[in-house]
C-alpha positions as a LaTeX table, in Angstrom:
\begin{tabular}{lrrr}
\hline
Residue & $x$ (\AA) & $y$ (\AA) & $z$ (\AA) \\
\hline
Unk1 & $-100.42$ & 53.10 & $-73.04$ \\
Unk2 & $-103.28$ & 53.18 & $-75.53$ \\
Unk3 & $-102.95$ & 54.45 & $-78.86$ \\
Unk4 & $-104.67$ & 57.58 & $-79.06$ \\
Unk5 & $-107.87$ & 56.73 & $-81.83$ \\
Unk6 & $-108.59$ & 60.12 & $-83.84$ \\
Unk7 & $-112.33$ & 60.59 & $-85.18$ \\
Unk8 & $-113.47$ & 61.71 & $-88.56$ \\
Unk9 & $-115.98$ & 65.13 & $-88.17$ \\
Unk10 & $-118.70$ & 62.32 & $-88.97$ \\
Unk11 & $-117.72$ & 60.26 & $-86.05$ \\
Unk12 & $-117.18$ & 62.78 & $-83.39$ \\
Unk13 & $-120.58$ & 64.32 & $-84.38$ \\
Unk14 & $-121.96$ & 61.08 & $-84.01$ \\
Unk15 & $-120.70$ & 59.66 & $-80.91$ \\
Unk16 & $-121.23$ & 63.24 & $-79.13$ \\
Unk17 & $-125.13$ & 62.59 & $-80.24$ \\
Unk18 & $-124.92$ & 59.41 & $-78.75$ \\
Unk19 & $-122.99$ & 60.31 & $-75.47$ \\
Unk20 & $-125.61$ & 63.02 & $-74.62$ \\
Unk21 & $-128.25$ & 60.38 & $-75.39$ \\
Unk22 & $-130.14$ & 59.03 & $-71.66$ \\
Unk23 & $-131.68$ & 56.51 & $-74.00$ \\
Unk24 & $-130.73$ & 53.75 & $-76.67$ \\
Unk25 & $-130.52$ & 55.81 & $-80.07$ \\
Unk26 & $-131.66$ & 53.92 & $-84.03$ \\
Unk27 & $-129.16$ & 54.89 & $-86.27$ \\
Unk28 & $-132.29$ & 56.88 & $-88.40$ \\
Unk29 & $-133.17$ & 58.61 & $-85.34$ \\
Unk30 & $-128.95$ & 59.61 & $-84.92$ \\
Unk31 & $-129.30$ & 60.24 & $-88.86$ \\
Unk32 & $-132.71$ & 62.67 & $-88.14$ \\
Unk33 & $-130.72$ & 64.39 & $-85.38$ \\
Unk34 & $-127.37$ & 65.46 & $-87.27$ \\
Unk35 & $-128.66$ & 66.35 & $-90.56$ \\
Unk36 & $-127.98$ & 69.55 & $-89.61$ \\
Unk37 & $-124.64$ & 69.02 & $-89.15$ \\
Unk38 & $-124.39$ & 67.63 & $-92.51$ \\
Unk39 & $-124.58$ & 64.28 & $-92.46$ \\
Unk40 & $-127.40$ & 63.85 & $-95.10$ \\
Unk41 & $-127.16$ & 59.97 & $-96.38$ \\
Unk42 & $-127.74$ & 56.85 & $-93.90$ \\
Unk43 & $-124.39$ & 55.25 & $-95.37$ \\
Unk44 & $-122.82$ & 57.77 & $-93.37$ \\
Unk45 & $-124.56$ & 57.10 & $-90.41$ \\
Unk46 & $-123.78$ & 53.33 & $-90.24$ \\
Unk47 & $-120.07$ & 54.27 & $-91.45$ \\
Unk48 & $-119.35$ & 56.05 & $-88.37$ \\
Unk49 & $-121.44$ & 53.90 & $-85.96$ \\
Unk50 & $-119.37$ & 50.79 & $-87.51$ \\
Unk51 & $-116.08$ & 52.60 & $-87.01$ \\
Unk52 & $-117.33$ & 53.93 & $-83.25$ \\
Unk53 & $-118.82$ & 50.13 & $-82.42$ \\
Unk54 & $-115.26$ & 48.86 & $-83.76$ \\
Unk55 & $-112.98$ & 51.02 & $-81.36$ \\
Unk56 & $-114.91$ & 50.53 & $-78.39$ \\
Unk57 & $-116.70$ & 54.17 & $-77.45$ \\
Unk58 & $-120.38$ & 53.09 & $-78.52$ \\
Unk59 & $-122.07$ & 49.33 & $-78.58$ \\
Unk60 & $-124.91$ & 47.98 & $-80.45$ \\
Unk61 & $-127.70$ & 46.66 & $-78.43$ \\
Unk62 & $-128.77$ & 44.17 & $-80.79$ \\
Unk63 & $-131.70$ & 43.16 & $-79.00$ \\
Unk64 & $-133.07$ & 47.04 & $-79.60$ \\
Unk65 & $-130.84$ & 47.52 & $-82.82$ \\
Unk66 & $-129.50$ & 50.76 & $-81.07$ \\
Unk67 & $-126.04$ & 52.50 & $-79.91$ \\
Unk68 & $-125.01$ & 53.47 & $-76.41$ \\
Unk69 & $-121.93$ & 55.39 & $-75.54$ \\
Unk70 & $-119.37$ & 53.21 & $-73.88$ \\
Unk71 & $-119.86$ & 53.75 & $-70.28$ \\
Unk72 & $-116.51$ & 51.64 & $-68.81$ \\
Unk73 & $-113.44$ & 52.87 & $-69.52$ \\
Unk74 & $-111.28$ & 49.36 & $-68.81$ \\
Unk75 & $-114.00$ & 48.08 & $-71.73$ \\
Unk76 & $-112.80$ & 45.50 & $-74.22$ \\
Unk77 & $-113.60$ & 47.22 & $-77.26$ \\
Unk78 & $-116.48$ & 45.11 & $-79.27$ \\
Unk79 & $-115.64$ & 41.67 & $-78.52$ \\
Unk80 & $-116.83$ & 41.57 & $-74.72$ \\
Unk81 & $-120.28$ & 43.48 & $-73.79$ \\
Unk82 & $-122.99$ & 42.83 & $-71.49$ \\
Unk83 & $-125.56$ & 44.56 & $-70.64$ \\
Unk84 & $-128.71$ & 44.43 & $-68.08$ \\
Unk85 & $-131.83$ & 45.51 & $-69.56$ \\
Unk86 & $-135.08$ & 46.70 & $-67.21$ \\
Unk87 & $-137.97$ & 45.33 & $-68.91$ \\
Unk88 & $-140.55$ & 47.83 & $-67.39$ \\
Unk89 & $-138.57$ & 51.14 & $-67.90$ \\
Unk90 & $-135.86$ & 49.85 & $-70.41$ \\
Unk91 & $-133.00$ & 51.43 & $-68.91$ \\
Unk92 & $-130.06$ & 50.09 & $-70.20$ \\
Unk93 & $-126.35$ & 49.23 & $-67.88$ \\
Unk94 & $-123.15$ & 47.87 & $-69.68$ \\
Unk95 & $-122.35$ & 45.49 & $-66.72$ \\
Unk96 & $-118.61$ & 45.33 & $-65.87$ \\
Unk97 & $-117.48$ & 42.46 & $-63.79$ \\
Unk98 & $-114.53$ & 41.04 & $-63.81$ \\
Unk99 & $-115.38$ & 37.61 & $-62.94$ \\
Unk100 & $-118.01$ & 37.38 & $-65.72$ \\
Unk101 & $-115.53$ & 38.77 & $-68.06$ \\
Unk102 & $-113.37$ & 35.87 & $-66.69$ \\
Unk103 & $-115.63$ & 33.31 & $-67.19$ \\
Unk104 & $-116.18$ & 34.05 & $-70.52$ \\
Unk105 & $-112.47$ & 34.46 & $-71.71$ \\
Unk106 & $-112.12$ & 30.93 & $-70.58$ \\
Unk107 & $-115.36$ & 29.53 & $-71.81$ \\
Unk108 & $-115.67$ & 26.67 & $-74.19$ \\
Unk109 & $-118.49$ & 24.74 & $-75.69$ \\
Unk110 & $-119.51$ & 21.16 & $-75.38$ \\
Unk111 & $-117.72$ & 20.92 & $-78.83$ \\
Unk112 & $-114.52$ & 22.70 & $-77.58$ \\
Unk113 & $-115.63$ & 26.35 & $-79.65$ \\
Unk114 & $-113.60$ & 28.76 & $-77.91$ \\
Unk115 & $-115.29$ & 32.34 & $-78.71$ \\
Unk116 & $-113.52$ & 35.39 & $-79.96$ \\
Unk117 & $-116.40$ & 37.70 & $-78.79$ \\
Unk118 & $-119.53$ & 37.80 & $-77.10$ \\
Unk119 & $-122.30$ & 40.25 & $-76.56$ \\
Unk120 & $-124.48$ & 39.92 & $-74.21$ \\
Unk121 & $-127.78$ & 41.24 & $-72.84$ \\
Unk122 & $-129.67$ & 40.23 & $-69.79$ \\
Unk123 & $-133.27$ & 41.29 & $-69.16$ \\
Unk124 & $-134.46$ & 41.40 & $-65.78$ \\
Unk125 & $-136.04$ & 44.02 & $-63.64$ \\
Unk126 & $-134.13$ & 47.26 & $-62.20$ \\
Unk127 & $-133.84$ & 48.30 & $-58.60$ \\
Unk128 & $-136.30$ & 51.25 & $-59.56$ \\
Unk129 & $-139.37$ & 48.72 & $-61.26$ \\
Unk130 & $-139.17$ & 45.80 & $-58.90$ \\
\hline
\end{tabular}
């Protein structure tokens, strides 16, 4: 059984921002959004997304340099995320397949570097756009 993670007021307000988000959110857009909640300075913005990003309930899309709300609930936390990307109407899906996951747990270099973590983002185009 997993260790029940408890959230600072900061992170709660933040990841609820982010789990009612349909898009990709910047952290100064999350920052514009809760300011009414008091959450005035960016440094507490990133604090929380750093600490949400490191247990596992949002993930940066680095390609976008935004947070989504962890969709998968068997996710592995920070160091394994993929994600297909539409590149007509951007819509974002963490991809969860076990045999990709697989693959890349066992995955090595042609200089023998085994990775610790990987994040991943595939563009393509949706059911929806093609």
């Amino acid at each position: 059984m997993q260790k029940q993670q408890y959230l600072t007021k900061n992170q709660q307000i933040v990841l609820d921002l982010v789990e009612k988000s349909t898009q990709p959110l910047k952290a100064y857009s999350i920052l514009f959004n809760v300011q009414k909640k008091g959450l005035k300075a960016p440094l507490q913005v990133y604090r929380a997304l750093d600490k949400l990003v490191e247990i596992g309930k949002i993930h940066k899309i680095e390609s976008r340099n935004a947070f989504v709300a962890c969709k998968n609930s068997s996710c592995q936390v920070s160091k394994a995320t993929a994600f297909s990307i539409c590149e007509v109407c951007e819509k974002i899906t963490e991809i969860s397949s076990s045999s990709l996951s697989k693959y890349l747990t066992d995955f090595k270099d042609k200089d023998g570097m085994k990775y610790s973590k990987y994040n991943l983002e595939f563009f393509g185009l949706c059911k929806k756009c093609r």
